[in-house]
C-alpha positions as MATLAB code, in Angstrom:
seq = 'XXXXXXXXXXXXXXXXXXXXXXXXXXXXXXXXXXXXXXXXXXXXXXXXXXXXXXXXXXXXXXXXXXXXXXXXXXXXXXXXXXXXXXXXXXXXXXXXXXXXXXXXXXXXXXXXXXXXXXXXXXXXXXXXXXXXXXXXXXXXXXXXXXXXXXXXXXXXXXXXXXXXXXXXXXXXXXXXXXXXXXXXXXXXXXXXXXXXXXXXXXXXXXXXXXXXXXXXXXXXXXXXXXXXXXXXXXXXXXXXXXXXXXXXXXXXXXXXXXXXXXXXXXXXXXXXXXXXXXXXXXXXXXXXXXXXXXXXXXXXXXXXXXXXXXXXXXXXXXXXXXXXXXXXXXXXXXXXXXXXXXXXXXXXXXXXXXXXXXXXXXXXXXXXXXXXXXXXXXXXXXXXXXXXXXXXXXXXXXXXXXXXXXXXXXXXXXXXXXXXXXXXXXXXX';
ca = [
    -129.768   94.964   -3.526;
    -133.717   95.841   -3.284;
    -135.794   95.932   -6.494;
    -138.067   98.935   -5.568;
    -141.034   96.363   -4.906;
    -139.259   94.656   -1.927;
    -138.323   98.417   -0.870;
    -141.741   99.277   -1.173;
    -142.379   96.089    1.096;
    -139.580   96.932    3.868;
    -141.130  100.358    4.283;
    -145.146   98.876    4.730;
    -143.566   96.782    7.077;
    -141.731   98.817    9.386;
    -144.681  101.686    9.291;
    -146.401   98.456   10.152;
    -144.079   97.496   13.152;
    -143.688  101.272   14.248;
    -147.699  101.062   15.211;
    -147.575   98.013   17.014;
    -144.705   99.455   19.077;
    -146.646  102.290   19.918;
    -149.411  100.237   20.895;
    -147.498   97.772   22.824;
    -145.713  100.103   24.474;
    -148.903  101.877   25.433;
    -150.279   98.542   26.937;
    -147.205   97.240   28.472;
    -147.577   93.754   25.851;
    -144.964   92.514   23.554;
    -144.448   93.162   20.072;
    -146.198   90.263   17.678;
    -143.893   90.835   15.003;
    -140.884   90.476   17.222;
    -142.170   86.467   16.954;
    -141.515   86.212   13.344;
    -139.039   84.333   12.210;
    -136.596   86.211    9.713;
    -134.783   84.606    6.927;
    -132.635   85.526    3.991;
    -133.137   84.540    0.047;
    -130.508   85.293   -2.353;
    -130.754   84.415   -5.934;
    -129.252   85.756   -9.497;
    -131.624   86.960  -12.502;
    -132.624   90.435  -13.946;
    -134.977   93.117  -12.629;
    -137.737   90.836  -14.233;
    -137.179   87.926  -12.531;
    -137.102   90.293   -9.123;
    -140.676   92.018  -10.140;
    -142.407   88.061  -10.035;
    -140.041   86.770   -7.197;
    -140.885   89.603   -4.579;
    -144.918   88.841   -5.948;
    -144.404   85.273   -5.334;
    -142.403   85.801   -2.028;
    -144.993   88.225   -0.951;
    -147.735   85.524   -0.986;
    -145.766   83.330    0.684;
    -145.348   85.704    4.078;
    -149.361   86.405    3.616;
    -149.609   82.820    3.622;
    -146.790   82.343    6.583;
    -147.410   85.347    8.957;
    -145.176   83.725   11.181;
    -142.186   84.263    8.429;
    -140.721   87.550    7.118;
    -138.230   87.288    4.082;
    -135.686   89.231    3.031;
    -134.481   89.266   -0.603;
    -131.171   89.970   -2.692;
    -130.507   89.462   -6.054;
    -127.603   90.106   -8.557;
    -126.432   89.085  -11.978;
    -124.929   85.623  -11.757;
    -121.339   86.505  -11.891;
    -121.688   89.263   -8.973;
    -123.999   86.771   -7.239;
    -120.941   84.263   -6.957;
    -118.690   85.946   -5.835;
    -120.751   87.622   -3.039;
    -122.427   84.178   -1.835;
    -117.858   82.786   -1.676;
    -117.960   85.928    0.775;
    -120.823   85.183    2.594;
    -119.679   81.463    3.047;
    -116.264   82.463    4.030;
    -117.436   85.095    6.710;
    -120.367   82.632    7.526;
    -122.822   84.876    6.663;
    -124.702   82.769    3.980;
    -128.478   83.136    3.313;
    -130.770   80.935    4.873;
    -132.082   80.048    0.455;
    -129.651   80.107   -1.949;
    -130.193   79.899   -5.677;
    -127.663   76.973   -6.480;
    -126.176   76.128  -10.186;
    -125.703   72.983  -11.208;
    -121.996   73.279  -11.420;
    -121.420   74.048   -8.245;
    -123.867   72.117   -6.140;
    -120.744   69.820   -6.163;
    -118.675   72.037   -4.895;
    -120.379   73.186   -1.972;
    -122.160   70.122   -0.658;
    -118.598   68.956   -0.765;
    -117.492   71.856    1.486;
    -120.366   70.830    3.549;
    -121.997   74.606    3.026;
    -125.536   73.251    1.955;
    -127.901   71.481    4.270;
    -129.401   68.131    2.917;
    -133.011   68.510    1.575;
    -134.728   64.552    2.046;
    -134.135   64.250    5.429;
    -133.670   66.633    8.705;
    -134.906   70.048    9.404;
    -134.968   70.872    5.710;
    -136.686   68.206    4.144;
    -138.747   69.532    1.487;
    -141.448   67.646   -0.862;
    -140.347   66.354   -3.907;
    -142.827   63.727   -4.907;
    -144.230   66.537   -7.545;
    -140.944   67.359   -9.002;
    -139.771   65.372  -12.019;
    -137.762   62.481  -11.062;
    -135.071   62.997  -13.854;
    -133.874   66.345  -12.549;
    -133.760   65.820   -8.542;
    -130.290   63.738   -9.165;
    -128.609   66.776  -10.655;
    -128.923   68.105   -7.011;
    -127.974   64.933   -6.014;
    -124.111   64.171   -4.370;
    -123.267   60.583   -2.900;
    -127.499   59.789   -2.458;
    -127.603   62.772   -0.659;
    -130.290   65.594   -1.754;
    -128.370   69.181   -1.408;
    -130.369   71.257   -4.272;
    -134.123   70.952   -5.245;
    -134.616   72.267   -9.070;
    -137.552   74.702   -9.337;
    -137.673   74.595  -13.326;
    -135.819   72.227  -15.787;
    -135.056   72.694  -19.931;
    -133.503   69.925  -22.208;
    -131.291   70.219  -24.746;
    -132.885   71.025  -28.703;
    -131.836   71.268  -31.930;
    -134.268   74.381  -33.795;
    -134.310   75.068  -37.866;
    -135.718   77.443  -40.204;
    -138.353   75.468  -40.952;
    -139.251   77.977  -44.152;
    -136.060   78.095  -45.422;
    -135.471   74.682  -44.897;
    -138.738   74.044  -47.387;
    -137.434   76.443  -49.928;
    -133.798   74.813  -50.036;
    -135.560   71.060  -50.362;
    -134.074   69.676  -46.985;
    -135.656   67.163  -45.225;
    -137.256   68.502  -42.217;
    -136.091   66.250  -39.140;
    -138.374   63.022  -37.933;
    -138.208   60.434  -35.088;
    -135.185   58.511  -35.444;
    -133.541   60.444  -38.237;
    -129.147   60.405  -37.503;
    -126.638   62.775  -37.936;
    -126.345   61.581  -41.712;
    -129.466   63.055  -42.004;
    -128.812   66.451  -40.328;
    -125.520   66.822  -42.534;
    -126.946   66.291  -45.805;
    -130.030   69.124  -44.901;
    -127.086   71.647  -44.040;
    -125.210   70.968  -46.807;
    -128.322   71.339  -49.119;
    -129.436   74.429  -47.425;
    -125.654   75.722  -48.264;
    -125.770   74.896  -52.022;
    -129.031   75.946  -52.741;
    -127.884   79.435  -51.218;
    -125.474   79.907  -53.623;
    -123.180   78.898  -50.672;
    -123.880   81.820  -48.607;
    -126.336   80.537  -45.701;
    -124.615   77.704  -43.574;
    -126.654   74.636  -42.766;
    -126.081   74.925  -39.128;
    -123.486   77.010  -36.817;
    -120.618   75.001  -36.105;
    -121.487   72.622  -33.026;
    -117.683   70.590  -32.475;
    -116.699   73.111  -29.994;
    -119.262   73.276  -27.528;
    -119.012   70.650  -24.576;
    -122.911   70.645  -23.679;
    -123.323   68.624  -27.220;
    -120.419   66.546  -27.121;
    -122.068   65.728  -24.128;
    -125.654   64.917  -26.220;
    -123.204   62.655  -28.500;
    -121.112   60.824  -25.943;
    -124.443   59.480  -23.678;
    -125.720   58.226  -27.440;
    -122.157   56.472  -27.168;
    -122.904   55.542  -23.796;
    -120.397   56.857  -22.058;
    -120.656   60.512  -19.820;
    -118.426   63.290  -19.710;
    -117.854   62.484  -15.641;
    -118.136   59.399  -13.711;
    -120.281   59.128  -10.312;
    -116.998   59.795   -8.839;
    -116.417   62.916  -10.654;
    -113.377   61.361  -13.433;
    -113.676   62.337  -17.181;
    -115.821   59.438  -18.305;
    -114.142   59.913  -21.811;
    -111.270   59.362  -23.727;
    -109.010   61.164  -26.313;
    -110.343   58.961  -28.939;
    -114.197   60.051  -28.230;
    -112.638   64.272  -28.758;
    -111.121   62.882  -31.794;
    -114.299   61.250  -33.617;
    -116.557   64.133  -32.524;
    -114.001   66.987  -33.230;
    -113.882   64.909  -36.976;
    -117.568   64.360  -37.381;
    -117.865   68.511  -37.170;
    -114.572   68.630  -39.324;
    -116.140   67.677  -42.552;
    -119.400   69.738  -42.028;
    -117.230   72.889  -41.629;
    -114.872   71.881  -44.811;
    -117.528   70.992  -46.652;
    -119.562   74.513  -46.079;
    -122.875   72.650  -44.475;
    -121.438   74.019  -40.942;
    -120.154   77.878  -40.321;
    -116.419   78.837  -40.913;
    -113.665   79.454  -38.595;
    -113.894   83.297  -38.373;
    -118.015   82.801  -37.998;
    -117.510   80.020  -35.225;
    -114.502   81.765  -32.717;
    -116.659   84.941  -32.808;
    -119.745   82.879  -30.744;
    -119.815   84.261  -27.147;
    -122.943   83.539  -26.219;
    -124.126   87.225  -27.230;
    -127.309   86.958  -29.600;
    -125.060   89.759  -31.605;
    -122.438   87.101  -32.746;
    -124.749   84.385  -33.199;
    -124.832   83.005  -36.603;
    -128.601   81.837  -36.584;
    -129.400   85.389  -35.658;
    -127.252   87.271  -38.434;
    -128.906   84.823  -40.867;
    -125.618   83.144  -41.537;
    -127.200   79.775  -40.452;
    -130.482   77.765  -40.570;
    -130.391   76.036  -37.395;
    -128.223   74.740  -33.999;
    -128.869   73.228  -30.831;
    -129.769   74.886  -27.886;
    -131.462   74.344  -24.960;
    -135.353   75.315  -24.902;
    -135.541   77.641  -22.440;
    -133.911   79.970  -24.443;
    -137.240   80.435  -26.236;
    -138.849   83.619  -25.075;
    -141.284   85.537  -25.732;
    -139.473   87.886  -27.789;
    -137.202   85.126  -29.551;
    -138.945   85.228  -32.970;
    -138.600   88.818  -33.455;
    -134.837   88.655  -32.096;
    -134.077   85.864  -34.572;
    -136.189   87.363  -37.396;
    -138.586   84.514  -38.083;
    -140.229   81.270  -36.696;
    -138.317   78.343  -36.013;
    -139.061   74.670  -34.975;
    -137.885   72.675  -32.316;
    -136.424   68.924  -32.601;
    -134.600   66.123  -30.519;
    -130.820   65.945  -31.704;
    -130.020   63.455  -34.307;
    -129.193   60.013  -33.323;
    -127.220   56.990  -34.683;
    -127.385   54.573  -32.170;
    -131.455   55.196  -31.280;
    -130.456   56.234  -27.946;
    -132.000   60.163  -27.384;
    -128.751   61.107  -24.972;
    -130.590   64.107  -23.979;
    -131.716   64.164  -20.065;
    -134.054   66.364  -18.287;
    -131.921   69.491  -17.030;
    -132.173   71.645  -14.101;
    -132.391   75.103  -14.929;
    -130.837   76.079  -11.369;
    -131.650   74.841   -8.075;
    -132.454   76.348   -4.819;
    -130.637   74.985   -1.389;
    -130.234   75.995    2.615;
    -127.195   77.030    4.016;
    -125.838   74.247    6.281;
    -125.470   77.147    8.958;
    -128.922   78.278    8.721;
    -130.680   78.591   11.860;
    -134.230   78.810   10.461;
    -133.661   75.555    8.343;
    -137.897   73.952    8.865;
    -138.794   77.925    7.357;
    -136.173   78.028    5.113;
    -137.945   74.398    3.425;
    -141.126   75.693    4.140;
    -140.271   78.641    1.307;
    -138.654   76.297   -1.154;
    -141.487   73.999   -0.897;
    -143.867   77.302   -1.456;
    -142.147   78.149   -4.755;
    -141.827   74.625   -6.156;
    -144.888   73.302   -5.541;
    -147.300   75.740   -4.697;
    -149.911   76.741   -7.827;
    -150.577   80.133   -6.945;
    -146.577   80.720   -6.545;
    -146.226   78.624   -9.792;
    -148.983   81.333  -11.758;
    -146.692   84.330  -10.291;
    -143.054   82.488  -11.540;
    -144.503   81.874  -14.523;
    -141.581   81.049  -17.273;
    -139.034   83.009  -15.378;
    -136.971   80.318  -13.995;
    -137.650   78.123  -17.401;
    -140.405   75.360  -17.210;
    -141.391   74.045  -14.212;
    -140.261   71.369  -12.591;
    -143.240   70.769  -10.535;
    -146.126   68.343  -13.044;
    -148.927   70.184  -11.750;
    -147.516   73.487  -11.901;
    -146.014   73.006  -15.360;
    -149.386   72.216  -16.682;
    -150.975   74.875  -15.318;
    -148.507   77.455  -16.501;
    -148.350   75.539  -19.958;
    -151.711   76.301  -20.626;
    -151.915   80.090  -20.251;
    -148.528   80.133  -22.750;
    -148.562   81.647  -26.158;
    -145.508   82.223  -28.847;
    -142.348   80.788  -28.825;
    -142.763   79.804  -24.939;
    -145.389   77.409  -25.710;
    -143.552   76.004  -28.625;
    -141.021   74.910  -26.634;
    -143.836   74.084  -24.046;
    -144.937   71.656  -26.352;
    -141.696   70.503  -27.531;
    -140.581   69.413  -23.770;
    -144.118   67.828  -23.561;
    -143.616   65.630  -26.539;
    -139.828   64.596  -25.983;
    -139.839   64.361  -22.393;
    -140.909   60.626  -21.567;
    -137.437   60.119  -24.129;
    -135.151   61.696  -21.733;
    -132.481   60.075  -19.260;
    -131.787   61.095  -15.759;
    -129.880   64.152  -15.583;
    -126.191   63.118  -14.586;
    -124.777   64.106  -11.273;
    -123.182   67.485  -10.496;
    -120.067   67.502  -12.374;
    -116.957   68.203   -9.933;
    -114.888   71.183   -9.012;
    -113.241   72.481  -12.162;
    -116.078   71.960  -14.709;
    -116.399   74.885  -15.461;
    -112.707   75.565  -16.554;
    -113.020   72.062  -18.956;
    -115.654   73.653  -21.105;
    -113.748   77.125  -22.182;
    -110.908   74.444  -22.049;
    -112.831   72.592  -24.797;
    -113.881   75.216  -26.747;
    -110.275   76.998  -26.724;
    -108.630   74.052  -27.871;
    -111.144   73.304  -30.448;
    -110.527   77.044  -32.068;
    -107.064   75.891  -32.509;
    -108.773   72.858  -34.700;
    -110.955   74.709  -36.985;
    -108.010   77.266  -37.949;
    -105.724   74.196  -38.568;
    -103.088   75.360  -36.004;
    -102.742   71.816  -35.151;
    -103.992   68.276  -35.957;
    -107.549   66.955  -34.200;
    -105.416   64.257  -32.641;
    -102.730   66.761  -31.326;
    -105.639   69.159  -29.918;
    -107.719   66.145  -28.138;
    -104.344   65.061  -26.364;
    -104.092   68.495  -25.138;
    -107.276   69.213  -24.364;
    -107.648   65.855  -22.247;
    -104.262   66.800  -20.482;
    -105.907   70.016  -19.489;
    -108.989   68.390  -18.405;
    -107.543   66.165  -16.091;
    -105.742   69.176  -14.444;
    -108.813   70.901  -14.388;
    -110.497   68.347  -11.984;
    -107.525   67.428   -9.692;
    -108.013   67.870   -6.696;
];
C-alpha cells in the first residue's frame, strides 16, 4: 500500500522512464534508469508517518540517483503478519522496520543481515550508545534504532498544588509517590485517584526489578526473576489500590491502551508512568490540561530506567542490494536534512546531532518531553537485550493474572506462582 505521495512519485517516474525509452530507442543507447538499483522499504505507522517518510525517502533517491525505493506501509499488526509471509515465501524487503520484541526472533531465524560488519555495515558512532544493544543478539548488530523514548512517570502538576502533595524531586522513593496519591485522594473527597493502578503492567515491574538489580530476562533469554520479586511488587501496588491512593479494580481491568479507558484522561487519576514519546502535540488538549514529566521513584538510588528504542530498522539477510539497503538506513539515521523531514514521527532521535537539531524547532508537549529526556538521560542504563521468543505472550500473561489479584479471585502468592508457571512456558523453546 501507496500513500498517494509515493503514487504521485511512481507515476513522475515512469512518465520519466517512458521518455528516455523513446529516446534511447531512437538512438539505439541503453536506458540510464535501467542502471538503478531497486530496493524495497517496509515499515508500520499511520498516513502521517507515510506523508514525512516518502519526503524523507524522496531526498534520499535525489541524493542517490543511482537508487530507486519502493515503499509499503501498514498498521503494525497487518505489518506482521505480511513481513511472516514475505519471510516464509522469501520475499522480504530489502529495509524492514524491526520491533524490539522481535529482533530476537528473527536474527535467531537468521532472516536479518548483521549491521557492524559486511555489506550492510552502517554508521553508528552518532547513535546513542545505550540503545544500539537493544538491536543487539550474541555481540552481533541485527537492528539500528532510528529514535529512542525512556520510561516517565507525568502528574497534574496543578492539581497536585491544590491537594498539598509534594511535587516529585531527585531521589524522592516510592514512599514518597504513595503518600502524594493518597493525599490527592483525600483531599478529593476520595473521588480523584492518586495515580492509575501500575502492579499490572510488566514495562514497570521492569523499572522496579533493575532498581532491585535483577532484569526480567537474562543474556540468555531466562526470566531473570523470581516468584518472590511478583509477590513484593504485586503487594507494594496492593496497598495503594486498598487504600484508594491507586485506581480500583473495575477502573484498572478496563485499561487497553485506548486513551478512552484511560484513567488520567477521564480525570479519574492525577498521574502514571508512561513512556515520553507518548507526548504529542495534541496530548494536552487530549488529556485536558498540562502535565509534568519525572524519573520513577526510587528506593535503592538506582534510576532502573534505560534508554529505549522506539523501533529499529534492519536488512533482510536475503537482500541482494544489502551496501544500498545501509546506504538508506544510514540516510535516515544520521542524515540532518532527513532528520528535519522525520521530525518527531518515529519519537526522539537517536542520532545526537539530529536530536538537537530537531529539539530546537519543538514547541508544546513534544519539547517537554524533549527536555525531560535531555535532563534524565546521562541517568539511564543500557537498554537490555531483545527479550526472547514469547515476550510478548508474558506481558498479557502478567497483566491477566494480575486482574485476578486486584478482584481478590486468588491470593498474590497463588497468582505469582501461576503467572511464573506461565512465563516459563511462554519462553520454551
Amino acid at each position: 500500500m501507496r500513500s498517494a505521495h509515493a503514487w504521485n512519485r511512481f507515476l513522475a517516474a515512469t512518465a520519466a522512464a517512458t521518455l528516455i525509452l523513446g529516446g534511447a530507442a531512437a538512438c539505439g543507447g541503453d536506458d540510464a534508469a535501467d542502471s538503478r538499483t531497486t530496493i524495497r522499504f517496509d515499515w508500520w505507522g499511520n498516513p502521517d508517518r507515510a506523508a514525512v517518510t516518502e519526503k524523507a525517502v524522496d531526498l534520499f533517491e535525489q541524493k542517490n540517483p543511482t537508487i530507486k525505493v519502493e515503499t509499503s506501509y501498514a498498521e503494525f499488526n497487518a505489518y506482521f503478519q505480511k513481513l511472516a509471509t514475505q519471510i516464509a515465501g522469501g520475499g522480504a524487503p530489502d529495509v524492514l522496520q524491526m520491533d524490539y520484541r522481535y529482533v530476537r526472533e528473527y536474527a535467531d531465524r537468521n532472516v536479518l543481515a548483521r549491521l557492524d560488519a559486511g555489506d550492510a555495515k552502517v554508521d553508528t558512532s552518532g547513535v546513542t550508545p545505550q540503545v544500539l544493544s537493544g538491536g543487539t543478539v550474541n555481540g552481533k548488530l541485527f537492528g539500528i534504532p532510528p529514535t529512542q523514548n525512556t520510561q516517565v512517570f507525568s502528574y497534574d502538576f496543578a492539581e497536585w498544588a491544590k491537594s498539598g502533595a509534594t511535587a516529585p524531586k531527585d531521589g524522592w522513593k516510592w514512599a514518597d509517590l504513595q503518600a502524594a496519591a493518597q493525599k490527592i485522594y483525600d483531599a478529593s473527597g476520595r473521588k480523584v485517584h492518586g495515580i492509575g493502578d501500575f502492579g499490572g503492567i510488566e514495562d514497570w515491574f521492569e523499572v522496579w526489578l533493575r532498581q532491585q538489580g535483577k532484569a526480567l530476562y537474562t543474556p540468555e533469554g531466562k526470566l531473570g526473576y523470581t516468584a518472590a520479586d511478583v509477590v513484593a511488587w504485586w503487594k507494594l501496588s496492593d496497598g495503594w489500590r486498598r487504600s484508594g491512593a491507586s485506581t480500583p479494580a473495575e477502573l484498572t481491568a478496563k485499561v487497553d491502551g485506548s486513551q478512552a479507558n484511560d484513567p488520567v484522561t477521564q480525570k479519574k487519576a492525577t498521574s502514571g508512568f508512561g513512556y515520553d514519546s507518548g507526548f504529542t502535540p495534541t496530548s494536552w488538549e487530549t488529556l485536558g490540561r498540562e502535565f509534568r514529566l519525572a524519573p520513577f521513584p526510587s528506593d535503592t538510588g538506582r534510576l532502573g530506567q534505560y534508554a529505549k528504542p522506539a523501533m529499529m530498522f534492519s536488512v533482510a539477510q536475503r537482500s541482494e542490494h544489502k551496501p544500498e539497503a545501509a546506504k538508506l538506513i544510514n540516510f535516515l539515521v544520521n542524515d540532518p536534512e532527513a532528520g528535519a523531514i522525520l521530525g518527531m514521527s518515529r519519537g526522539l532521535p537517536a542520532n545526537g546531532t539530529v536530536r538537537d537539531g530537531v529539539g530546537g524547532k519543538l514547541t508544546g508537549p513534544p519539547l517537554v518531553a524533549f527536555q525531560y529526556e535531555q535532563a534524565v538521560g546521562p541517568k539511564l542504563d543500557q537498554a537490555p537485550p531483545p527479550p526472547p521468543k514469547g515476550a510478548g505472550t508474558v506481558k498479557s500473561t502478567f497483566q491477566r493474572v494480575y486482574d485476578d489479584v486486584i478482584f481478590e479471585r486468588t491470593t498474590i502468592e497463588a497468582a505469582a506462582e501461576k503467572f511464573l508457571a506461565e512465563a516459563q512456558k511462554a519462553i520454551t523453546p
